[in-house]
KENUKE-73897 format. One record per residue (C-alpha): residue in three letters; z, x, y. Coordinates in steps of 0.2 Angstrom, whole numbers, padded with zeros to 4 digits, always signed. Layout:
ALAZXY;...
REM end
This chain:
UNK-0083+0107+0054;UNK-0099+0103+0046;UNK-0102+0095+0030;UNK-0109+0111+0023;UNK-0098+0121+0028;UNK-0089+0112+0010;UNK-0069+0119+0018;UNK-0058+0102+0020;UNK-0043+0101+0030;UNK-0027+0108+0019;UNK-0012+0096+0019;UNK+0004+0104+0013;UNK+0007+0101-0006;UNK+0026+0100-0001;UNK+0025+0083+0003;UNK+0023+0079-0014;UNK+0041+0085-0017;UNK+0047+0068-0015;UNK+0039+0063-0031;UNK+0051+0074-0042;UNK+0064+0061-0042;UNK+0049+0050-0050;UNK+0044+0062-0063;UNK+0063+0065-0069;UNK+0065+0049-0071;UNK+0053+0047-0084;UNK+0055+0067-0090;UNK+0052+0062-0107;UNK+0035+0054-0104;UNK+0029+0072-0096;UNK+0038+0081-0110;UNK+0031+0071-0124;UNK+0012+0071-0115;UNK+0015+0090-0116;UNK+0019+0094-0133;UNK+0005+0082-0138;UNK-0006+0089-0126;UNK-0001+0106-0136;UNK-0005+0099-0149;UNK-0022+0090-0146;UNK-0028+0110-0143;UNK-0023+0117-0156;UNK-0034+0103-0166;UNK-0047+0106-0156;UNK-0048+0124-0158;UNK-0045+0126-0177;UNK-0065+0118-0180;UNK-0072+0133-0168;UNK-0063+0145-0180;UNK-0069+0133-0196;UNK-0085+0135-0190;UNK-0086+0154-0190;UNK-0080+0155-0206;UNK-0093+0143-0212;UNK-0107+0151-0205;UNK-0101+0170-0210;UNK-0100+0161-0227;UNK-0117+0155-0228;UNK-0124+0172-0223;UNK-0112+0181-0235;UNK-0117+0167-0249;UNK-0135+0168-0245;UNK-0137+0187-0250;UNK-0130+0186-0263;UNK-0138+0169-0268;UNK-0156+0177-0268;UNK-0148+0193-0277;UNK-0146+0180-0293;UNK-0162+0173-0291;UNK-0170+0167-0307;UNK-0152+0167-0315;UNK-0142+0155-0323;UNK-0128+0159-0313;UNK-0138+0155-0297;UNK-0136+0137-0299;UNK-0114+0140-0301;UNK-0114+0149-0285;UNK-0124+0136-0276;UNK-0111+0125-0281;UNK-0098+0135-0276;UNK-0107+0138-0259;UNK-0109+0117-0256;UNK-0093+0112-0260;UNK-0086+0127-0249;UNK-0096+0120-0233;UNK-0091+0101-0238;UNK-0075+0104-0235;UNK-0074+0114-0222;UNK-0087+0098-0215;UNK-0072+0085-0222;UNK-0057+0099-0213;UNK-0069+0099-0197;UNK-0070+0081-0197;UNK-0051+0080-0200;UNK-0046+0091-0186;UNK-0057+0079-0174;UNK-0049+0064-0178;UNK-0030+0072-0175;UNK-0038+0079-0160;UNK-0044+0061-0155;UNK-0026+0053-0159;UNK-0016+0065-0151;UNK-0026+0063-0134;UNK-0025+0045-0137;UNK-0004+0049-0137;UNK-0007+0063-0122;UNK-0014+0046-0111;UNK-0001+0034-0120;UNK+0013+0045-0111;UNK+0004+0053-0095;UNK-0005+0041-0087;UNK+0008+0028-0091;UNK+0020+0039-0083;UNK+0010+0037-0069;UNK+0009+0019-0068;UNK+0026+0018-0069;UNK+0028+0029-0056;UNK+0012+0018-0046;UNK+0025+0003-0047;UNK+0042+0011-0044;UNK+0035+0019-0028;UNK+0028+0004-0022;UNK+0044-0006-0025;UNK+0052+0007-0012;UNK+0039+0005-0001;UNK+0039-0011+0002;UNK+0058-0013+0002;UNK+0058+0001+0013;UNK+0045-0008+0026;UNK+0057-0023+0025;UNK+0073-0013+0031;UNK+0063-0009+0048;UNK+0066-0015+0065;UNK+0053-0025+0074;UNK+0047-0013+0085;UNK+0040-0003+0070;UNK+0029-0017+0066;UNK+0024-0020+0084;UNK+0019+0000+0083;UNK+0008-0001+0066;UNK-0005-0011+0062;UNK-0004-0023+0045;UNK-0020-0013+0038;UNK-0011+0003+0040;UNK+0003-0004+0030;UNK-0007-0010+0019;UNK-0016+0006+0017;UNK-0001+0016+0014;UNK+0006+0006+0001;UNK-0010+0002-0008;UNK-0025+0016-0005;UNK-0010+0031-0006;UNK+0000+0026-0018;UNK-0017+0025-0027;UNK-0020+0044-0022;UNK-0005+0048-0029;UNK-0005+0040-0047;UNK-0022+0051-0049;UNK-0011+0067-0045;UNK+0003+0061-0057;UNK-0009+0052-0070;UNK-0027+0061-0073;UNK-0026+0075-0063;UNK-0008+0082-0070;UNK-0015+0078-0086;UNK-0032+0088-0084;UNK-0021+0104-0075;UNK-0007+0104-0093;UNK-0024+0104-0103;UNK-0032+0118-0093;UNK-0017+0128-0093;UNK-0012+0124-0113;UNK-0031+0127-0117;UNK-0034+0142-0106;UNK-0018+0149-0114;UNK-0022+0148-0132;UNK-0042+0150-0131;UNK-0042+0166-0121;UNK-0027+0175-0130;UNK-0037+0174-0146;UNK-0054+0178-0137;UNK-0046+0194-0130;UNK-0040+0196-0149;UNK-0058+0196-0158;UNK-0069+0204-0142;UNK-0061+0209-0125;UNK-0078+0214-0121;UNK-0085+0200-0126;UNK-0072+0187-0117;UNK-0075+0196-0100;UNK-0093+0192-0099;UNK-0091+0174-0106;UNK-0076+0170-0092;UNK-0088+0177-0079;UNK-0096+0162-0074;UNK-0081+0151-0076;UNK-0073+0157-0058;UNK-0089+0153-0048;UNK-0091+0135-0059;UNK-0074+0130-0052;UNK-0075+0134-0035;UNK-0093+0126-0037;UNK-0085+0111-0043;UNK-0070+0113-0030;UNK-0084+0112-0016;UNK-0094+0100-0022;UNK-0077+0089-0024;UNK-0072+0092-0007;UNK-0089+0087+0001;UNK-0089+0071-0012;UNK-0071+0067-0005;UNK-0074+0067+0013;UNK-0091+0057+0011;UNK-0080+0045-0001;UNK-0067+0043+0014;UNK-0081+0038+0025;UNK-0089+0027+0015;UNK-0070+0019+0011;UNK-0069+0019+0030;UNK-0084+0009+0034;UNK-0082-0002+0019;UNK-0064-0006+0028;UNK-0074-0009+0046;UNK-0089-0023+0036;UNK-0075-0028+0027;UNK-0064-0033+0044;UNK-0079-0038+0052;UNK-0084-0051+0037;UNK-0066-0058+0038;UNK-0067-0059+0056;UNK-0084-0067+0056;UNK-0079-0080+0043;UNK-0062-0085+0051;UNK-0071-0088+0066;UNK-0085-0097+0060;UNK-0083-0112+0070;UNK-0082-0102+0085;UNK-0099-0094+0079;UNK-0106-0109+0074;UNK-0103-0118+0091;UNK-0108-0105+0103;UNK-0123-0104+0093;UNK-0123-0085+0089;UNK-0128-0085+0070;UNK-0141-0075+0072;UNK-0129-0062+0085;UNK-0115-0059+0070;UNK-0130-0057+0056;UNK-0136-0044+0068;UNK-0120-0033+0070;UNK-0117-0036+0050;UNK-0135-0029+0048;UNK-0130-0014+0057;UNK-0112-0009+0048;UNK-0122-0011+0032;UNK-0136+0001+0038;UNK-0121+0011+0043;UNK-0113+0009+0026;UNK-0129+0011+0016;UNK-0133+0028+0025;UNK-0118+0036+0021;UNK-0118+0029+0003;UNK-0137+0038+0000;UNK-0130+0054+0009;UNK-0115+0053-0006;UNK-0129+0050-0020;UNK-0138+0068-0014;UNK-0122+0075-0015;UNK-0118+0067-0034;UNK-0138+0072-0038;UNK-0135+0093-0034;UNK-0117+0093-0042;UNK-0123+0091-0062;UNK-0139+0103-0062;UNK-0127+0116-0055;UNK-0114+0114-0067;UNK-0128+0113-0082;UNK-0134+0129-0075;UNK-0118+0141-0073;UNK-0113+0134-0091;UNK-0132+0140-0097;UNK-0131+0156-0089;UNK-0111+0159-0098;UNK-0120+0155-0115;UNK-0136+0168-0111;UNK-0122+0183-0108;UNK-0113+0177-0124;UNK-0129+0179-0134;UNK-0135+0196-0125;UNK-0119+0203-0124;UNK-0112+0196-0142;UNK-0129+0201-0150;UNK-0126+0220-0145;UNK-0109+0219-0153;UNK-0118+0211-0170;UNK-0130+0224-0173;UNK-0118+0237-0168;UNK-0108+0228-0182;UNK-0091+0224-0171;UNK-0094+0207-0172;UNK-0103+0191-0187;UNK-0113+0179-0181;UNK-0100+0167-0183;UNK-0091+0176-0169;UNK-0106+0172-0159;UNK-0104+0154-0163;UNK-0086+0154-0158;UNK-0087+0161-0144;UNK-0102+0148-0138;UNK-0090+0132-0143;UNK-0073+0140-0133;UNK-0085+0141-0122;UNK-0090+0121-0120;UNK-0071+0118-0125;UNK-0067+0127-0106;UNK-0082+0121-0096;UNK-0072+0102-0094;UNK-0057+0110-0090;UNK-0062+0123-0077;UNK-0075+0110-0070;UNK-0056+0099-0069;UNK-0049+0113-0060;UNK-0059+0109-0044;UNK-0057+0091-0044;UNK-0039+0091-0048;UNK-0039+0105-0035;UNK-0046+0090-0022;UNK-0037+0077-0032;UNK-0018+0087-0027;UNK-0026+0090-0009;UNK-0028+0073-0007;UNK-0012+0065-0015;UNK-0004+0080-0003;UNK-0013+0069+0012;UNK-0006+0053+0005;UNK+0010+0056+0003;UNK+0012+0064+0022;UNK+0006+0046+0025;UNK+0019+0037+0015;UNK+0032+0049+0020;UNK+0029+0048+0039;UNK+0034+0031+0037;UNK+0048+0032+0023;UNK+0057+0045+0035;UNK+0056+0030+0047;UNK+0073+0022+0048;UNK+0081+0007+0057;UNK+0091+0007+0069;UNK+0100-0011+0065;UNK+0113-0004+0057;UNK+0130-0015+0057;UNK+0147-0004+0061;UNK+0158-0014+0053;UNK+0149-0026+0040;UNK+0158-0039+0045;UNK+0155-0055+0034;UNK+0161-0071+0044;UNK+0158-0089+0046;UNK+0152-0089+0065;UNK+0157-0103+0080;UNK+0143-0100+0087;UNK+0150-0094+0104;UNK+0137-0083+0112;UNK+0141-0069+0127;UNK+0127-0058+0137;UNK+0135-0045+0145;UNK+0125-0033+0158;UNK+0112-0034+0146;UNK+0096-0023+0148;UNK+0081-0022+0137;UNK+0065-0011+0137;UNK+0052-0013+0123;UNK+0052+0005+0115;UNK+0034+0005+0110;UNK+0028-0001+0130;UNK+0041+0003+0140;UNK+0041-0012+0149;UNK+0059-0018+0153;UNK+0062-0039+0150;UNK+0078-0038+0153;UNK+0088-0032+0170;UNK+0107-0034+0170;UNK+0105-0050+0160;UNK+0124-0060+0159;UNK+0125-0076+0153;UNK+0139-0086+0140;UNK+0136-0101+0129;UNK+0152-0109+0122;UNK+0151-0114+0103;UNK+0142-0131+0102;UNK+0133-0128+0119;UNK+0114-0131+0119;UNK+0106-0122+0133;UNK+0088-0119+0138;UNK+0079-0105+0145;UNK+0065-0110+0155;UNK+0054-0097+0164;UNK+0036-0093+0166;UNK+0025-0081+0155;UNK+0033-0063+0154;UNK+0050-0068+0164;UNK+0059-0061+0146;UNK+0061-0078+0139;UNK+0056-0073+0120;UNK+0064-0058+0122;UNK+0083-0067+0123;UNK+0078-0075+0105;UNK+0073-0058+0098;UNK+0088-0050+0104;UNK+0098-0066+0095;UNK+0092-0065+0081;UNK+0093-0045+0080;UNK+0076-0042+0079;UNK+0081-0029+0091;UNK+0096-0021+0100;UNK+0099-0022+0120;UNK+0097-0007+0128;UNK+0110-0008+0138;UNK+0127-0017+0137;UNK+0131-0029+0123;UNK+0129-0046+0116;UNK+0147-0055+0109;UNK+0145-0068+0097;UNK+0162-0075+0095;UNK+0171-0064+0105;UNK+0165-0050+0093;UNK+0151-0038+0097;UNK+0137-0043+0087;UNK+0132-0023+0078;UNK+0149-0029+0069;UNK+0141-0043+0061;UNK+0133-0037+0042;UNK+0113-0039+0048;UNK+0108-0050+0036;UNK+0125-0062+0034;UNK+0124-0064+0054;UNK+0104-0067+0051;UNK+0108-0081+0036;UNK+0118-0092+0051;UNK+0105-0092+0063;UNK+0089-0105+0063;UNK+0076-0098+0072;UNK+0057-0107+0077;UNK+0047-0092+0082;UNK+0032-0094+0096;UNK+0018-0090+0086;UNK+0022-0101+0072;UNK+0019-0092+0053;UNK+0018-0103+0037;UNK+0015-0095+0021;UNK+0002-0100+0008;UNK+0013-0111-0002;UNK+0017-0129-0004;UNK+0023-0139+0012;UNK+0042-0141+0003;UNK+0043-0120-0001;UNK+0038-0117+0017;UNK+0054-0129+0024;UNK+0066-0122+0008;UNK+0061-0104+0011;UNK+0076-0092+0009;UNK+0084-0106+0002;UNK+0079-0109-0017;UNK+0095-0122-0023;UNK+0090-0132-0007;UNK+0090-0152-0013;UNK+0075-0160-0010;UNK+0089-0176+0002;UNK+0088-0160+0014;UNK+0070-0153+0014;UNK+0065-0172+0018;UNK+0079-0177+0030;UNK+0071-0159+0039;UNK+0052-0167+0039;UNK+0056-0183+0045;UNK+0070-0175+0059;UNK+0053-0164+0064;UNK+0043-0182+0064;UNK+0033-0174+0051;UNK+0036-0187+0040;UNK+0023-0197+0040;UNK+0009-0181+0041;UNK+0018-0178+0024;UNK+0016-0195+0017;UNK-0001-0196+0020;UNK-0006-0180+0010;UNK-0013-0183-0006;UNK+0001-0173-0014;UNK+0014-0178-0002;UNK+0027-0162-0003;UNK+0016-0151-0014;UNK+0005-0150-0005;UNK-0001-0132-0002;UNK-0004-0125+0013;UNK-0019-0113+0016;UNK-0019-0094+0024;UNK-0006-0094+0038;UNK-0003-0115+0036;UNK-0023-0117+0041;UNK-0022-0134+0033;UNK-0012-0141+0048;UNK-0014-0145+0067;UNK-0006-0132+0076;UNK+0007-0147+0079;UNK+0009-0149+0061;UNK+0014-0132+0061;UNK+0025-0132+0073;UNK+0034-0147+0069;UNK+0035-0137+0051;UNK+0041-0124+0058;UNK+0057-0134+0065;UNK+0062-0142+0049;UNK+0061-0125+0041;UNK+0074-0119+0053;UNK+0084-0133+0052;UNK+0084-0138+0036;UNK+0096-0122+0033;UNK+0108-0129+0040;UNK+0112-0115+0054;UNK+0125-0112+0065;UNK+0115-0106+0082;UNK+0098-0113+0081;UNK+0087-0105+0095;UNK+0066-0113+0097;UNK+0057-0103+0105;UNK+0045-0112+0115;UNK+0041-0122+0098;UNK+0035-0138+0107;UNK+0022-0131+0116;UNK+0006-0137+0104;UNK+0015-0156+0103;UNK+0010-0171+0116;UNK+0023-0176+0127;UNK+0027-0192+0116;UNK+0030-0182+0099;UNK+0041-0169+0110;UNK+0052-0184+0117;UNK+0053-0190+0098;UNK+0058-0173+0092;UNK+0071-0169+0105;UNK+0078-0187+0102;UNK+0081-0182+0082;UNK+0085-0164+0089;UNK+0100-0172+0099;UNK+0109-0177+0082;UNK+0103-0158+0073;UNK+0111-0150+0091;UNK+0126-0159+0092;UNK+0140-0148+0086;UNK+0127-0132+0086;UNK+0126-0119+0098;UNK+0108-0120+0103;UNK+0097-0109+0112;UNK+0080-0120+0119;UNK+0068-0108+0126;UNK+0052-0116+0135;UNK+0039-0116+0148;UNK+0041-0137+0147;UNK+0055-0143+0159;UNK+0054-0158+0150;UNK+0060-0147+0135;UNK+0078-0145+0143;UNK+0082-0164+0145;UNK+0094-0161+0132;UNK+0105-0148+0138;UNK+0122-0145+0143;UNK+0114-0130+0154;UNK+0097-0126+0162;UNK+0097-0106+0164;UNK+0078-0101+0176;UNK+0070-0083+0171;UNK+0061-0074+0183;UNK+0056-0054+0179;UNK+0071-0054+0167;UNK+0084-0060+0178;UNK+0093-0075+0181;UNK+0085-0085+0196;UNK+0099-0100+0193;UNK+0109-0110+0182;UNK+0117-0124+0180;UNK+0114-0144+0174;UNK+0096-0153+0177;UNK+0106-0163+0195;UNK+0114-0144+0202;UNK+0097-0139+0200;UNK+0089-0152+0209;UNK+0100-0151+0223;UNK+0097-0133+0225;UNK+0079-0137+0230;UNK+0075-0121+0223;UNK+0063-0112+0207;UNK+0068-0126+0196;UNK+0067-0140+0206;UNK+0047-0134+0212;UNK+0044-0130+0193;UNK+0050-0149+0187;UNK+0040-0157+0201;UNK+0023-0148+0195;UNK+0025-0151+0178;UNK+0028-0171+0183;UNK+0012-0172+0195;UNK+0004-0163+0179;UNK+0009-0176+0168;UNK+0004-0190+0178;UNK-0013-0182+0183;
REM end
């Protein structure tokens, strides 16, 4: 649909059952932001009904005034007559500052409310993300999780913060201003709400158009926003291709884009307020007309008139809320499908048995087949292997033979597909999740270091490390002397994703992270691949003390990478080509044997 055809797309409101639990929780912030709410209106209604009786007053006091003129008495009524509207002034003034202090209390306890229910539900969010397997994050994008947990859960405060707060206000107000305009001039009270129905549906359109256009302009903001980060973490790579002028180009356009849609919002913003002044204009016109019939016919005082002009004004907030809270609910509705669609999400790493057990560290495939759920590609076909507590074997293999895929499915990242993995004789969904995952060091691939100081990074999930350990870790990685160099030696911190380091440095980081806890299976997946030859051979020397007496799982592209096992297992398509020792292998004159001799010509090329 069209822009101007002002109908968004309805989302269903029963997605923001799941916030009830929330709002019982803190009940007594809602209950207390009611009752003050409450009263707040009544404060502000009492000086409407003040000021009637002060101008019926002045009108009554005025006749009779002029009808004492030139009397002595004159002068004791005109007192009389001040001191009457002074404090009616002083009670109207009263009335607005308890008015102002309980709408102070009104936001003290609803829009607290809804920070606390801001932060309780991001809490679950996130701990909920954390509870999910692998394949989830393979399927969603990090700006999506980002979006949910941030942008939404934004969406959503407004529905239980502002716009809960406007709708009890508009209900409260509605309630006690019509019933005692119906009271004084049924007649009258008709007219003047007449308008009121078209202002909020008005408002209500306008919203929904402003909405949409907001969404676009958050949208595009999001695109220059990715491209400027993108731009700026490649700059070198802009920089020496020479393409300056290229990138300043395509930002120009995303801002034209940006700047376009942003003008289109402004003429939206510009047609919303005259409107509103209008309709509320054209609601005070009928009260006069219609009110000053009733005054001559003497059903009603001018006071009336006067009343009826500030309920009037007192509404014209509210209803005009009615529309934007109307959008506000529609578009917390759509968030919260959001975040629901991913809170129904649940992991399928679940342990049977929880069992809670110091490991061996004996490791058994068998038949194991794995296919990636969200690809469908199958890694694994019919996989057996067994490594005996103790053992280090590698896994060699070239791209996409389903090398990784073994140290994902170790370290339960995921669950084979087909038959089962033993550790210990016992079929690892036993194992309690995390207690298995605490035993196990693991170097990824594609190294990740977080923005933090170089000893956090090698302690991390391990706060009571000692320091003995963290630096025996650094100088088993021969990272020592990198670290020594550093102005801040250990503190030193580490920029986004460890960009302060050579993507050696990183890796070699990455190693003492894992080893430094100490683990009882410790699998590297191709984690040597960014080192020269001579640091590899100095890591794999240290790595033969780290090994000893820990099953160890090398997984590489390097045959020089497997010097130091007990067995050499080749991958090819997710199957085992052969096995054996580095001298078996070599006699076969087979896949490994044409793999080592490569690699040696390479290296001496």
């Amino acid at each position: 649909m069209q822009d101007h055809f002002f109908l968004p797309k309805i989302y269903p409101v029963k997605a923001l059952k799941y916030l009830n639990k929330y709002l019982w929780k803190y009940k007594w912030y809602l209950i207390l932001g009611i009752l003050f709410t409450i009263i707040s209106n009544l404060f502000g209604i009492i000086p409407a009904q003040l000021v009637r009786y002060a101008l019926d007053l002045v009108i009554e006091t005025l006749d009779i005034y002029y009808l004492f003129n030139g009397v002595s008495l004159q002068s004791e009524i005109y007192d009389i007559f001040a001191f009457s509207i002074l404090l009616y002034g002083l009670l109207i003034l009263l009335m607005a500052l308890l008015k102002g202090i309980f709408l102070f209390l009104v936001r003290q306890t609803i829009i607290v409310m809804s920070r606390h229910i801001e932060f309780a539900l991001k809490n679950d969010i996130y701990q909920h993300y954390q509870t999910l397997p692998a394949s989830f994050f393979r399927k969603h994008s990090t700006g999506d999780l980002m979006a949910r947990i941030s942008e939404d859960v934004s969406n959503v405060r407004i529905y239980v913060g502002p716009a809960l707060m406007y709708g009890i206000n508009l209900l409260v107000l509605f309630v006690l201003v019509i019933t005692y305009m119906v009271s004084v001039s049924p007649q009258l009270t008709f007219y003047v709400l007449l308008p009121l129905p078209v202002l909020s549906i008005s408002v209500y359109v306008v919203n929904s158009m402003i909405m949409k256009r907001s969404q676009e302009i958050q949208k595009q903001l999001s695109a220059l926003s990715t491209y400027v980060q993108e731009a700026f973490s490649g700059i070198r790579v802009i920089k020496s291709f020479v393409q300056e002028k290229h990138s300043f180009e395509n930002f120009e356009k995303e801002a034209e884009i940006f700047k376009d849609k942003s003008l289109n919002l402004t003429k939206v913003d510009a047609f919303f307020y005259p409107v509103i002044i209008m309709l509320i204009g054209f609601s005070n016109i009928l009260i006069i007309y219609v009110g000053g019939q009733e005054i001559i016919s003497g059903r009603l005082t001018p006071g009336n008139i006067t009343e009826f002009i500030l309920y009037v004004n007192m509404l014209t907030w509210p209803v005009m809320a009615l529309g934007w809270t109307t959008s506000q609910i529609q578009r917390a509705a759509s968030s919260q499908t959001r975040i629901n669609e991913f809170l129904n999400e649940k992991t399928t790493l679940v342990s049977e048995k929880n069992l809670v057990t110091q490991l061996e560290g004996g490791i058994r495939f068998q038949n194991v087949n794995f296919v990636y759920p969200d690809s469908g590609i199958q890694a694994l076909q019919n996989f057996d292997l067994e490594i005996k507590p103790g053992e280090t074997v590698a896994i060699l293999g070239t791209t996409g033979s389903g090398k990784s895929t073994l140290a994902h499915l170790l370290c339960r990242l995921y669950d084979p597909t087909g038959g089962q993995i033993l550790v210990d004789n016992v079929p690892m969904k036993d194992y309690d999740v995390h207690a298995y995952r605490r035993q196990i060091g693991y170097v990824p691939q594609d190294v990740f270091l977080f923005s933090d100081s170089i000893q956090n990074n090698v302690r991390f999930g391990t706060v009571d490390m000692p320091f003995e350990r963290i630096e025996q870790a650094v100088k088993d990685a021969d990272l020592y002397n990198n670290v020594k160099d550093f102005p801040q030696g250990y503190d030193t911190v580490l920029g986004e994703r460890g960009i302060t380091l050579s993507g050696g440095q990183k890796q070699r980081l990455s190693i003492a992270r894992a080893i430094a806890r100490d683990p009882k299976i410790l699998v590297l997946d191709d984690c040597l691949s960014a080192v020269d030859t001579n640091t590899e051979n100095i890591i794999l020397n240290n790595m033969k003390r780290i090994m000893d007496q820990r099953t160890s799982v090398i997984i590489s592209h390097r045959v020089s990478s497997a010097k130091l096992a007990d067995k050499i297992v080749v991958l090819d398509e997710g199957k085992i080509i052969e096995q054996g020792t580095h001298a078996a292998l070599m006699e076969l004159n087979g896949a490994y044997k044409e793999l080592y001799e490569k690699q040696l010509i390479a290296e001496e090329v």
